[in-house]
Chimera marker file (.cmm) of the C-alpha trace (Angstrom):
<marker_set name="trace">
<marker id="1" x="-52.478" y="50.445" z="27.198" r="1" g="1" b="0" radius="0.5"/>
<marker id="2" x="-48.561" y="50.359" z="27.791" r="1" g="1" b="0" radius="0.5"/>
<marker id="3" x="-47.438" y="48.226" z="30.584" r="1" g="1" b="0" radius="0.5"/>
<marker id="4" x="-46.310" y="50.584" z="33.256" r="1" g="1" b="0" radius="0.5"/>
<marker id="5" x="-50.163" y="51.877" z="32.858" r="1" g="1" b="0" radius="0.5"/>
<marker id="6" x="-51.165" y="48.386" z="33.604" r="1" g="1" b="0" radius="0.5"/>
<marker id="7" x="-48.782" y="48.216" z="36.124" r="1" g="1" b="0" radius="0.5"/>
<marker id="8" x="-49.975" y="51.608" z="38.265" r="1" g="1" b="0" radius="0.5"/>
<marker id="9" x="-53.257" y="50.716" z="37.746" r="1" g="1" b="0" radius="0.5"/>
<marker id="10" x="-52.988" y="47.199" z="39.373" r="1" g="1" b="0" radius="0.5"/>
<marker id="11" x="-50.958" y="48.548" z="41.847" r="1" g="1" b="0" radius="0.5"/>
<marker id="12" x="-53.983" y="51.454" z="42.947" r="1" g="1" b="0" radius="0.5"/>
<marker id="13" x="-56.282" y="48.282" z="42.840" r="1" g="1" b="0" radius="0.5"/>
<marker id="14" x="-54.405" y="46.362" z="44.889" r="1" g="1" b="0" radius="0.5"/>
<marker id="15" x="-53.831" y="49.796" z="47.368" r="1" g="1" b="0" radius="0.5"/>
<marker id="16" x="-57.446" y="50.152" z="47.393" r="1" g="1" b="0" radius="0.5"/>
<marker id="17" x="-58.346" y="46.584" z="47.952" r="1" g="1" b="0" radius="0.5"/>
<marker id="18" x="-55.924" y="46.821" z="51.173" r="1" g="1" b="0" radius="0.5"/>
<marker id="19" x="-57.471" y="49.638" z="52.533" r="1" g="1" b="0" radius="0.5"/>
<marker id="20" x="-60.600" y="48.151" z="52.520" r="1" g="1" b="0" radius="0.5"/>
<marker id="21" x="-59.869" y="44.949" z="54.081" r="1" g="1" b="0" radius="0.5"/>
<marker id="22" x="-57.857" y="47.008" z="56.312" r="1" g="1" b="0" radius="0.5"/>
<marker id="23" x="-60.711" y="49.562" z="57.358" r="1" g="1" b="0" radius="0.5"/>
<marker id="24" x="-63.163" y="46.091" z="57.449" r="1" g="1" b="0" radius="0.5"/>
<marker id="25" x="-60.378" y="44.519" z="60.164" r="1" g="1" b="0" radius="0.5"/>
<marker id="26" x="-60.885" y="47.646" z="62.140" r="1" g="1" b="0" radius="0.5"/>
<marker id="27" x="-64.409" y="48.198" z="62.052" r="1" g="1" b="0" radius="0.5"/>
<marker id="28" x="-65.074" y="44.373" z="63.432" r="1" g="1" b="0" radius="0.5"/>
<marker id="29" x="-61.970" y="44.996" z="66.101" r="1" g="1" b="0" radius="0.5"/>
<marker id="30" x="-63.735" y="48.151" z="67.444" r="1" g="1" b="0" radius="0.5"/>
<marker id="31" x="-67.319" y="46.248" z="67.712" r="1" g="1" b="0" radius="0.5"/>
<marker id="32" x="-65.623" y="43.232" z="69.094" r="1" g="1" b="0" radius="0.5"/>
<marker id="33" x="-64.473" y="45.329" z="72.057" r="1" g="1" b="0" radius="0.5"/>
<marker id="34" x="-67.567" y="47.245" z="72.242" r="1" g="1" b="0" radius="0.5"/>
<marker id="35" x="-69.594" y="44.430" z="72.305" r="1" g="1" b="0" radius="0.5"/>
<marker id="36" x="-66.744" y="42.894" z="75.117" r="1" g="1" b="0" radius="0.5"/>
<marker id="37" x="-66.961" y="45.784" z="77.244" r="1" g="1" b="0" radius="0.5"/>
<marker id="38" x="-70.492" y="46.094" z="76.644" r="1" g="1" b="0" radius="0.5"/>
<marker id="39" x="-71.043" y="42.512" z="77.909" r="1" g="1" b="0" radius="0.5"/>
<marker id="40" x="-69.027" y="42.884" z="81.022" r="1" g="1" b="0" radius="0.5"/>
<marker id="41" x="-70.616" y="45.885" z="82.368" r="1" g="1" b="0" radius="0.5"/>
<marker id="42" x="-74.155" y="44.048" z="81.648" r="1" g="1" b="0" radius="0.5"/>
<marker id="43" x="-72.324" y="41.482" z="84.033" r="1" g="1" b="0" radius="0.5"/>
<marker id="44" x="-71.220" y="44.110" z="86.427" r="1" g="1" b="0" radius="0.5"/>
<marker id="45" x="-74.383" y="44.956" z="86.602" r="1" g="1" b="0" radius="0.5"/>
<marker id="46" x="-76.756" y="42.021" z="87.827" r="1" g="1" b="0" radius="0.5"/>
<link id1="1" id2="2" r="1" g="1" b="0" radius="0.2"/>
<link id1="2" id2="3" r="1" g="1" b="0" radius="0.2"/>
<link id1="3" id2="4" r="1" g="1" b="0" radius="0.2"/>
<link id1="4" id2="5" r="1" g="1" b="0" radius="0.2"/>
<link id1="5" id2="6" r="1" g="1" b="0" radius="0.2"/>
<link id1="6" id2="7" r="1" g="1" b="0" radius="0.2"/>
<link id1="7" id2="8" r="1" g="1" b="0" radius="0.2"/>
<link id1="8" id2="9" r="1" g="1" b="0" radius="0.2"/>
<link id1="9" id2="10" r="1" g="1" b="0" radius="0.2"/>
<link id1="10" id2="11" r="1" g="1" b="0" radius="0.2"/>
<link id1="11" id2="12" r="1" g="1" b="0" radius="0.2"/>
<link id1="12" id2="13" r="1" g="1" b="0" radius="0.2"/>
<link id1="13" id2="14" r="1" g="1" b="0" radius="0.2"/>
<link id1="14" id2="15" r="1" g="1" b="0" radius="0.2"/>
<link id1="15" id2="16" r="1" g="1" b="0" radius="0.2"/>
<link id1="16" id2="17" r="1" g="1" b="0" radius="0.2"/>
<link id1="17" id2="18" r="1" g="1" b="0" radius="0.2"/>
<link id1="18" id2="19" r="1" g="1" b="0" radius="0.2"/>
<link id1="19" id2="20" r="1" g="1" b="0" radius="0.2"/>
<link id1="20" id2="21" r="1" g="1" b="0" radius="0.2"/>
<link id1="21" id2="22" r="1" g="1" b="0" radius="0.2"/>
<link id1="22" id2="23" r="1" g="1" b="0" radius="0.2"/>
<link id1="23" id2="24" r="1" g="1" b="0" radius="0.2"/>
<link id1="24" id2="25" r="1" g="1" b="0" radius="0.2"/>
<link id1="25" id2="26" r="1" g="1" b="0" radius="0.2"/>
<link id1="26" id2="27" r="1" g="1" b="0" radius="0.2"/>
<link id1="27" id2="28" r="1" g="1" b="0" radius="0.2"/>
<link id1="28" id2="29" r="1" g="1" b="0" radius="0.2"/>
<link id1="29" id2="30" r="1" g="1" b="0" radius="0.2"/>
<link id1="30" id2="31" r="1" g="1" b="0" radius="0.2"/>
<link id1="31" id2="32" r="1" g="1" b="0" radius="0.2"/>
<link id1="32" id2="33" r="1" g="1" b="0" radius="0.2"/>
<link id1="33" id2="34" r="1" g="1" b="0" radius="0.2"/>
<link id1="34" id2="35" r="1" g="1" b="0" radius="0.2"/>
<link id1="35" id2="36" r="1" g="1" b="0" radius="0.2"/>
<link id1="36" id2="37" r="1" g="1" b="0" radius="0.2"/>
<link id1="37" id2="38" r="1" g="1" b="0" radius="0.2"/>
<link id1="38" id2="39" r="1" g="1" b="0" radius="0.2"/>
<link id1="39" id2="40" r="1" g="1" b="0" radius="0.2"/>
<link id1="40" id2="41" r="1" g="1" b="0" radius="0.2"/>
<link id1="41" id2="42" r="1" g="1" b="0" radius="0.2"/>
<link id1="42" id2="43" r="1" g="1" b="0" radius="0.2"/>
<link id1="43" id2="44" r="1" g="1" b="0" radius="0.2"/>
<link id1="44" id2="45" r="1" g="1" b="0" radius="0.2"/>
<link id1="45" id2="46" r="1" g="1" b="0" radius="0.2"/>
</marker_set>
């Protein structure tokens, strides 16, 4: 395997592993406010 191969295909892995943690960060964001909002109108509430 030349180097620039190496190279691209540490660089996709690298891409990918990004978008995951990226897509993970987002994910818990969105249930954190969910779950926030979620709360507060069960506060609202009683």
């Amino acid at each position: 395997m030349p180097l620039t191969e190496i190279a691209r295909v540490a660089m996709n892995f690298h891409e990918l592993l990004f978008w995951s943690w990226y897509r993970f960060i987002c994910i818990e964001y969105i249930i954190i406010i969910w779950l926030g909002k979620k709360k507060n109108q069960d506060r609202g509430f009683h």
